[in-house]
C-alpha positions as CSV (number, residue, x, y, z in Angstrom):
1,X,15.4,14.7,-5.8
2,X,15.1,12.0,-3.2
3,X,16.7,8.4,-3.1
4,X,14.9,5.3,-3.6
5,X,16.2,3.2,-1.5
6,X,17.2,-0.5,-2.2
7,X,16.2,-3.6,0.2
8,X,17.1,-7.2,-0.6
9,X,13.7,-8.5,0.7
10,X,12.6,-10.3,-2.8
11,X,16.3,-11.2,-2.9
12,X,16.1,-13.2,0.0
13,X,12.6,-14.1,0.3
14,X,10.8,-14.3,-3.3
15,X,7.5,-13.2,-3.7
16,X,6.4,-13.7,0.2
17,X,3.2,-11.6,-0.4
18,X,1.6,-14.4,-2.5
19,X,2.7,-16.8,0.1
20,X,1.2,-15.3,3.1
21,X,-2.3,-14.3,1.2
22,X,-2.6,-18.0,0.9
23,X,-4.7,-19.1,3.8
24,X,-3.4,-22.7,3.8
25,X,0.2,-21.8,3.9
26,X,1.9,-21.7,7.1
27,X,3.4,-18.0,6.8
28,X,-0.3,-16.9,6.2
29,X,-0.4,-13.0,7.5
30,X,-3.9,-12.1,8.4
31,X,-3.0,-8.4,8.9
32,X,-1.8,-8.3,5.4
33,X,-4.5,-9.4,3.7
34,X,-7.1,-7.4,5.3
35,X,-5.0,-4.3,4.0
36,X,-5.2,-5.2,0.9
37,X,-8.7,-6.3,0.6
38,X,-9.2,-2.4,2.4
39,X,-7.4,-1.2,-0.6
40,X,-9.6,-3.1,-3.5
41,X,-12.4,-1.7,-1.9
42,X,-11.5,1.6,-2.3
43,X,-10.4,1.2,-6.2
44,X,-13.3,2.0,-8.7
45,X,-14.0,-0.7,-11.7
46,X,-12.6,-0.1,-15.0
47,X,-10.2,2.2,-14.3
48,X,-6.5,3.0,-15.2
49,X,-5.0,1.9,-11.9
50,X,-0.9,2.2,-10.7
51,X,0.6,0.5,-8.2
52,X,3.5,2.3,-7.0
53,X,6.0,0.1,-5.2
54,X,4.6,-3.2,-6.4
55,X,6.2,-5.3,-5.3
56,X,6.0,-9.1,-6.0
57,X,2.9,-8.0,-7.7
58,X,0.4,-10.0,-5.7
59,X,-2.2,-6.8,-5.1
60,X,-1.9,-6.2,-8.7
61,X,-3.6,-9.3,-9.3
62,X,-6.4,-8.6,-7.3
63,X,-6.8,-5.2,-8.7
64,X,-6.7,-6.8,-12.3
65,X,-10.4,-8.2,-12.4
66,X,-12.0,-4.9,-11.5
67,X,-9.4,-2.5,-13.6
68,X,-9.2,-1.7,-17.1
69,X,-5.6,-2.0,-16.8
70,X,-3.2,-1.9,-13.6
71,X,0.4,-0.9,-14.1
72,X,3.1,-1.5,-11.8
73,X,6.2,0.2,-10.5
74,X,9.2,-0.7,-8.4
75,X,13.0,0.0,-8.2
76,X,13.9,-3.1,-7.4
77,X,14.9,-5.6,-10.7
78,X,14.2,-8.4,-8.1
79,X,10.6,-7.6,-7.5
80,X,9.7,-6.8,-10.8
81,X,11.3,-10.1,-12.1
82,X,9.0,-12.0,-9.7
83,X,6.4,-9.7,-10.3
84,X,6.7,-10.2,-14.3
85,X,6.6,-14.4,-13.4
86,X,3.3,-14.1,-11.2
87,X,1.6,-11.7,-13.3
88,X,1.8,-13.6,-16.4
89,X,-1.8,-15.0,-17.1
90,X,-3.1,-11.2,-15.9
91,X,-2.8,-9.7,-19.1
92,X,-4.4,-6.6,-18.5
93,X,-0.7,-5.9,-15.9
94,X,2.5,-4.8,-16.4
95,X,5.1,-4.0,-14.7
96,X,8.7,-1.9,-15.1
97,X,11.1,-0.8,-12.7
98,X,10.8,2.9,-12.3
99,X,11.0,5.5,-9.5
100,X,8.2,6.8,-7.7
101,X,9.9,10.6,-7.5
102,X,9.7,10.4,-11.7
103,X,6.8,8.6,-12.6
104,X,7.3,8.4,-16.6
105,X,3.3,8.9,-17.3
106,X,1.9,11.8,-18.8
107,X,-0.6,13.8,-16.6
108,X,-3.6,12.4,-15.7
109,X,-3.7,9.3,-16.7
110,X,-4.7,7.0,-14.0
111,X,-8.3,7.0,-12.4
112,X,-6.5,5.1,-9.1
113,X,-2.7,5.5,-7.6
114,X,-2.3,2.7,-5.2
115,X,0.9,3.3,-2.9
116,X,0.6,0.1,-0.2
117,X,3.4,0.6,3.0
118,X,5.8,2.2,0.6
119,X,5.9,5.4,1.7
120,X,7.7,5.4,5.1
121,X,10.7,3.9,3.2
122,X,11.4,7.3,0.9
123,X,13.2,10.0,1.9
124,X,11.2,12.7,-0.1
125,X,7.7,11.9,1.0
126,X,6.3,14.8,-0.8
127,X,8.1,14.3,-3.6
128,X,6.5,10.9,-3.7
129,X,3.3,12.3,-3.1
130,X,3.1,15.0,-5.7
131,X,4.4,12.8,-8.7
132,X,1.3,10.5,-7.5
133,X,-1.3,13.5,-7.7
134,X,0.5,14.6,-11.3
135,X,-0.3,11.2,-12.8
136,X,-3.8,11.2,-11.4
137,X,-6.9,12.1,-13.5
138,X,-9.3,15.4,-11.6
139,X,-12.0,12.7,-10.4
140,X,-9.3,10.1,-9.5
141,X,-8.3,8.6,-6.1
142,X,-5.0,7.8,-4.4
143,X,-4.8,5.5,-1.8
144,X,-1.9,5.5,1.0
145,X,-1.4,2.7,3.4
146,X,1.4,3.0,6.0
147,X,2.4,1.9,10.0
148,X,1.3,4.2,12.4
149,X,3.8,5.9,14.2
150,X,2.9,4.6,17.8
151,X,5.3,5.4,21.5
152,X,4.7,2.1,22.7
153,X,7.3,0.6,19.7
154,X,10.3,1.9,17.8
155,X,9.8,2.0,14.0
156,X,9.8,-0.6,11.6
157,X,13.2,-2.0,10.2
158,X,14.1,0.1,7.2
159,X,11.6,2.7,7.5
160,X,12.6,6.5,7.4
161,X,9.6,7.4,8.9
162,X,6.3,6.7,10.2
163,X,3.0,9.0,10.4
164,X,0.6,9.9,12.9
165,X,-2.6,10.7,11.5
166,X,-2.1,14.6,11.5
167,X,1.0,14.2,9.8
168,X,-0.2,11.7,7.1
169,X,-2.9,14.4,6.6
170,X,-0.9,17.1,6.6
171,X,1.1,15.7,3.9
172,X,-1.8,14.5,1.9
173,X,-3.6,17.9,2.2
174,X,-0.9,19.7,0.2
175,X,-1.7,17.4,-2.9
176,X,-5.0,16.9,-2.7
177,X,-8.3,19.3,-2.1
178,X,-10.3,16.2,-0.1
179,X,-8.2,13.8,2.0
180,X,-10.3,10.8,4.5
181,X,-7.6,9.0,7.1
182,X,-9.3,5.9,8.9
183,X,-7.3,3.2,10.9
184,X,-6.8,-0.6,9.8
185,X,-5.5,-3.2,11.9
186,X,-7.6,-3.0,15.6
187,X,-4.8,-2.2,18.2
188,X,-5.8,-5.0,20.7
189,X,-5.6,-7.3,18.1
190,X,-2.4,-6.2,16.7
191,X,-0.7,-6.4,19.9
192,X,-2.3,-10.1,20.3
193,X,-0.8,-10.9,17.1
194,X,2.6,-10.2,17.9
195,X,2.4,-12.8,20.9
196,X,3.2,-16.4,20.1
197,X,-0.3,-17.6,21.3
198,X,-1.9,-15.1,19.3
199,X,-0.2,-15.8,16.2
200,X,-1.2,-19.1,16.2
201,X,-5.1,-18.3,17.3
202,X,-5.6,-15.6,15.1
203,X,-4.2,-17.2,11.8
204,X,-6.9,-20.0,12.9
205,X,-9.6,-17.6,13.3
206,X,-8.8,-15.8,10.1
207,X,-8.8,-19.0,8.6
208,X,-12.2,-20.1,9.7
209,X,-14.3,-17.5,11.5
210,X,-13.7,-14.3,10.0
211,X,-10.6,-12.0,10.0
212,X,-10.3,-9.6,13.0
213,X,-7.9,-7.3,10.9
214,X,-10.6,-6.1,8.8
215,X,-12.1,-3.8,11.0
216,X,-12.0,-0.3,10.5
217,X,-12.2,3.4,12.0
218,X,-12.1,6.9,12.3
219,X,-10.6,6.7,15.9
220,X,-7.2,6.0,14.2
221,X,-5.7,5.9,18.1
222,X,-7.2,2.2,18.4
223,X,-5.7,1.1,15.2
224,X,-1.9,-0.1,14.0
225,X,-2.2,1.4,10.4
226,X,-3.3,4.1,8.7
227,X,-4.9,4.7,5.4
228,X,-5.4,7.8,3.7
229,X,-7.5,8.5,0.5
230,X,-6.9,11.6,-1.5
231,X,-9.5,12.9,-4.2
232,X,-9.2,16.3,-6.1
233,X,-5.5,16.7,-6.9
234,X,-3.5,19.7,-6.7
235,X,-1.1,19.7,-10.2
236,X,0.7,22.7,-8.5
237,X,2.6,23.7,-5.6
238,X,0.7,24.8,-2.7
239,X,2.0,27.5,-0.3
């Protein structure tokens, strides 16, 4: 079985995704929430819903007004702490730290598994993968978000790995009978964003005009991230 492995991120920064999905702070991180509004729009209403690798918890809260109930994993006591804090007026969430290569659910019993740039930080993938198609019900959905893996940039700080879009698909295929990739993040604007100028522009656009992260695509070339969607599970190896 693979390692989960530990980052002191909530340690050192509390719960920064609540921060910078606030459009008046100054850390405010356009790319970040146009991911996560891409994955509330892919979650059905009144459903079961798990977020694996939650985090801080802040997509958990806006998953909680359209689910029946959304639960929350993450191996880190630090995030769930916060997570626990934030989440406290949600009361259809909770949250426990667990491991997403042992998921302690019985089969089938979420309608939507929500894994949001975890991924690229386990070392068994598929593992990860098929514990997330176990746990999901026969008409459910998983939804994957994660970097893609791009030759004009080295990989992100403490991932193990990033996907191109065969590979992502490749992986997803063995767990599930249907799989969709599209890109997130517009490449032009991604690269503008990482330029002081454009830091400072875009947060102001996203602000008041519309935010240019929300585009998607099939052309997953033109686009920084990827995110796959996998319906049909597989509850058995696949050779």
């Amino acid at each position: 079985m693979g390692l989960q492995r530990y980052f002191p991120k909530y340690d050192d920064y509390g719960a920064y995704h609540w921060e910078e999905c606030d459009r008046s702070a100054r850390r405010f991180n356009p790319p970040l929430v146009a991911r996560y509004a891409a994955v509330v729009r892919r979650v059905s209403s009144g459903q079961r819903v798990l977020d694996v690798g939650c985090g801080d918890g802040y997509l958990m809260s806006l998953l909680s007004p359209l689910a029946e109930s959304v639960t929350g994993i993450d191996p880190e006591p630090a995030a769930i702490a916060l997570a626990n804090d934030k989440l406290k007026d949600y009361h259809n969430c909770s949250v426990n730290v667990g491991s997403c290569y042992d998921l302690e659910f019985p089969d089938n019993s979420f309608g939507s598994v929500v894994m949001a740039d975890m991924i690229e930080h386990v070392d068994d993938d598929d593992l990860c993968v098929q514990e997330a198609s176990r746990v999901l019900s026969p008409e459910g959905t998983v939804i994957v978000t994660t970097p893609r893996r791009r030759q004009d940039r080295p990989i992100g700080r403490d991932h193990v790995r990033e996907y191109t879009a065969d590979e992502l698909a490749q992986l997803m295929r063995r767990w599930f009978a249907e799989i969709q990739i599209v890109g997130l993040w517009p490449l032009n604007w991604s690269k503008l964003y990482r330029t002081k100028l454009g830091w400072r522009a875009i947060k102001i656009l996203a602000r008041h005009c519309g935010n240019p992260f929300d585009r998607e695509g099939t052309d997953t070339d033109q686009f920084a991230m990827l995110l796959a969607v996998g319906r049909q599970p597989r509850k058995q190896t696949v050779g």
